[in-house]
N, C-alpha and C positions, 0 to 999 in steps of 0.2 A: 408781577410781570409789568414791564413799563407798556406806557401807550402805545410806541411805535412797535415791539413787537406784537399787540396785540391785535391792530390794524393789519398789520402784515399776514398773521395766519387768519384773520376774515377774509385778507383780500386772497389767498392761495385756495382756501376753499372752497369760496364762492366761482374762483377760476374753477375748481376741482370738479364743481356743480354742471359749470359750461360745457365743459368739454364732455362730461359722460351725456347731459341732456344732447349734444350737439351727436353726439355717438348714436342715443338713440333714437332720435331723428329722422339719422342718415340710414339705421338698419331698418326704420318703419320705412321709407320712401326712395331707396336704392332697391331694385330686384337683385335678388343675388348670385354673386359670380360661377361660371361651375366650377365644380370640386371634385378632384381627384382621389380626397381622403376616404381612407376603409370604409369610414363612418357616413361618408356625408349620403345625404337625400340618391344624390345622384348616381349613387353606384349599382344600380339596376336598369336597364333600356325602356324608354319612355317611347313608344310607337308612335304617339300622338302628340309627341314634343321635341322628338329630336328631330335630327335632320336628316333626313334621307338621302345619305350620299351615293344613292345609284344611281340619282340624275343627274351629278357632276361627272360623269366619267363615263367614255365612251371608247369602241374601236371604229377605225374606219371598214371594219370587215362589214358591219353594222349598217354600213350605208348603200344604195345601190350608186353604181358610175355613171356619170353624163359625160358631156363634153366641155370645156371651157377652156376661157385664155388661149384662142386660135388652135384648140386641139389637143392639150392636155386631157389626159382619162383624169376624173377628179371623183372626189368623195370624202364627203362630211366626217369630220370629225367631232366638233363640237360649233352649234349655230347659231344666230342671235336666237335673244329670248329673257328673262327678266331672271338674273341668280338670286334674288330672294326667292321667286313660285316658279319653279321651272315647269312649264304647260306637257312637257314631254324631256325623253333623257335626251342629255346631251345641251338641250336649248337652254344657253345662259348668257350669252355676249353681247357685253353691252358698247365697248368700245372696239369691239374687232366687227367686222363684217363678213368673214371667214374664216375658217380653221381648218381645213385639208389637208387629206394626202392627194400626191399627183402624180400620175406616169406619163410618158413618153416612151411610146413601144420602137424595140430595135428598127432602125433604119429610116427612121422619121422624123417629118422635121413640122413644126407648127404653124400656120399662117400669119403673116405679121397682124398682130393685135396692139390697140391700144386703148386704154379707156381715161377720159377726163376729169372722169369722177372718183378714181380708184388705185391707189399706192398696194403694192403688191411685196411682200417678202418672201422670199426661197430659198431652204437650205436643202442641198445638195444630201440626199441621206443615203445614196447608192447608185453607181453607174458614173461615166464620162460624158458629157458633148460640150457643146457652146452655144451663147447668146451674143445674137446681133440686135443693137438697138442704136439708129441712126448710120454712121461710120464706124463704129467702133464695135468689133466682136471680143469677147473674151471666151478660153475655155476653161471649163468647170469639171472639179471632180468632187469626190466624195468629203462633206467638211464644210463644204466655202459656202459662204450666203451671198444674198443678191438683194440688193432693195432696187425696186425699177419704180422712178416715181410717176405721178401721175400724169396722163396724154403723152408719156412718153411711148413712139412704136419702139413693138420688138419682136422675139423670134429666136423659139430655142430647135436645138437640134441636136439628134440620135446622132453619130455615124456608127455607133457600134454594134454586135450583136446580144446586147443586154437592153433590160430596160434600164432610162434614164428615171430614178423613184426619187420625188421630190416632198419636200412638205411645202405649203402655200397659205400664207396667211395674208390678207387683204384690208385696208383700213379706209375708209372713207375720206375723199379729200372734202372737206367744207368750202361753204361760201368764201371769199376771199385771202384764200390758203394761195401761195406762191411757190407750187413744188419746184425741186433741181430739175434741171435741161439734163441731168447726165446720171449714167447707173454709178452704183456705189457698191463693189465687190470686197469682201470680209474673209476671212480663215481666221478660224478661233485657234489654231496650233499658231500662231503668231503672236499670242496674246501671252503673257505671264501669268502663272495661275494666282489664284488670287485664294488661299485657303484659309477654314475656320470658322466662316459664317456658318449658323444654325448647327452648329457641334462638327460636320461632317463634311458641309457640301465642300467640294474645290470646282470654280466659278472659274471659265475663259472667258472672257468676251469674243467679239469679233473687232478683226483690225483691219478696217476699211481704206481704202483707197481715197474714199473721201465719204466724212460720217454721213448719211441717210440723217435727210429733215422730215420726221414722222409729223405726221399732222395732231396727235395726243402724244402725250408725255410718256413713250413706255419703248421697250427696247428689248431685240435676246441675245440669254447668254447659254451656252455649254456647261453644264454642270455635272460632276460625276461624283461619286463615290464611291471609297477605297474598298475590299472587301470585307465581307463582316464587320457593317459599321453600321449607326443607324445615326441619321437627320435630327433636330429638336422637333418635339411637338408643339406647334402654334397656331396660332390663329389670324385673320384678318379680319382688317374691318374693310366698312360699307365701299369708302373710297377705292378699295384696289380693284384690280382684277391682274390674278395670277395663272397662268396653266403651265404645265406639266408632259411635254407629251417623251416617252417611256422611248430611248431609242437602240440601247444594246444593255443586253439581260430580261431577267424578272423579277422584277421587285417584289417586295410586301407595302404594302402600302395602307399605312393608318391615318382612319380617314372620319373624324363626326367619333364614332364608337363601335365602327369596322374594321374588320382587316381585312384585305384585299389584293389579290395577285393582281400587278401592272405589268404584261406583256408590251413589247415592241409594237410602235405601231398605236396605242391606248394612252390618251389623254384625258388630264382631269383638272377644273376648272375649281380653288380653294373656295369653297362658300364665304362671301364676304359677310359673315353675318357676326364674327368673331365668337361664333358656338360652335365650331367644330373643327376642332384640330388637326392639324396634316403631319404624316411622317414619313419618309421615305427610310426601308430598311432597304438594305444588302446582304443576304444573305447567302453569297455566295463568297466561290473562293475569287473571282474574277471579278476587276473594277465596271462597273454601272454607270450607262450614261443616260440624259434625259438635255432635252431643246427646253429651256426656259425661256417662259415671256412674261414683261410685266407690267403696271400701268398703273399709274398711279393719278386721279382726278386732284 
């Protein structure tokens, strides 16, 4: 055997050496991923390891009603609170500062509100009226979003005899934030569907009039799924914050290492901990819809 081959399989060896030490290294001082396999560790429930995803998910039947935003009936959905230790269900949000449902009972109309400190979004989830803010009224039906930015006045109103049932989600304006002078009205049936993400979902956005300047990086879309279909299973990490909220059907909903009915009305906030996977099933014969929000730090 000449020299240079014989240098050559020292040096491939020695490489051979690095790379399994560097392997085992990495399997001493890496914790390990979960596993799905028959075999692995994890395929039995761990109560004092896993994640308890009954604190991510809430209904607003679950809350009692106050009053807010000039007279809206309102009620919790999911509220600030820290999504790694949630103190109580529901309390996870770290970049929203509400998560509601809202009525507006037949024949009523709200007092004009406005707050300085407070960017407000509203999707339309049943019933007709309109909103006046400034000069400008628009009317709303069932579909259409609404970003009304911060110290902007406004003022919704009944004229029918149903209630006007809204969702309402709210975000904090910061210190030296520059919200719009003017509302920003959306309908997701104007958008192109956008299919195929996560196996299943088909994603509208909203097509605004003019796009809403959110104060954090995040924004919602309309997502459905077809029937008898199910979502991928995934996970998140620390930086997100994602919800969910369930708004025609019932879902299954696989959630940490539960399965779980998601009724209309019931939102659920993905633990950003990337240990506990999310799935939304369909199991019906009839397409599922769900309000997506999302946020990305």
């Amino acid at each position: 055997m000449d020299e240079k081959k014989s240098l050559g399989i020292v040096v491939a060896a020695l490489a051979a050496v690095l790379v399994l030490s560097a392997l085992g290294q990495q399997k001493t001082l890496v914790a390990p991923e979960p596993s799905y396999r028959e075999d692995a560790p994890s395929n039995r429930r761990q109560p004092g390891l896993d994640t308890d995803v009954s604190l991510y998910i809430n209904h607003w039947r679950n809350s009692t009603a106050r009053e807010g935003h000039g007279g809206l009936l309102e009620r919790d959905i999911l509220t600030r609170g820290d999504p790694f230790q949630p103190a109580r269900k529901g309390a996870v949000l770290r970049y929203l500062k509400a998560y509601r449902r809202a009525e507006l009972p037949p024949h009523a109309t709200t007092r004009e509100y406005q707050d300085a400190g407070e960017q407000v979004f509203l999707y339309i989830m049943a019933g007709r009226g309109s909103i006046r803010a400034v000069k400008r009224t628009v009317e709303v039906e069932e579909g259409m979003a609404i970003f009304i930015p911060a110290g902007l006045p406004y003022r919704l109103d009944n004229p029918t005899a149903r209630p006007l049932e809204l969702f309402l989600a709210a975000e904090e304006a910061p210190a030296g934030f520059v919200p719009q002078k003017e509302l920003s009205v959306g309908r997701f049936r104007d958008s192109k569907p956008l299919v195929g993400a996560h196996w299943a979902h088909i994603a509208r956005p909203f097509v605004y009039d003019r796009e809403p300047r959110f104060a954090n990086p995040m924004g919602f879309v309309i997502v459905s799924i077809d029937a008898c279909d199910v979502a991928q299973p995934h996970t998140h990490p620390a930086a997100a914050e994602e919800i969910w909220l369930q708004l025609k059907g019932t879902s299954l909903l696989w959630l940490g290492n539960r399965l779980l009915r998601q009724e209309p009305g019931e939102a659920f906030l993905v633990p950003p901990t990337n240990a506990a996977p999310h799935s939304s099933i369909n199991p019906s014969a009839d397409e599922q819809q769900w309000l997506f929000f999302g946020c990305r730090k």
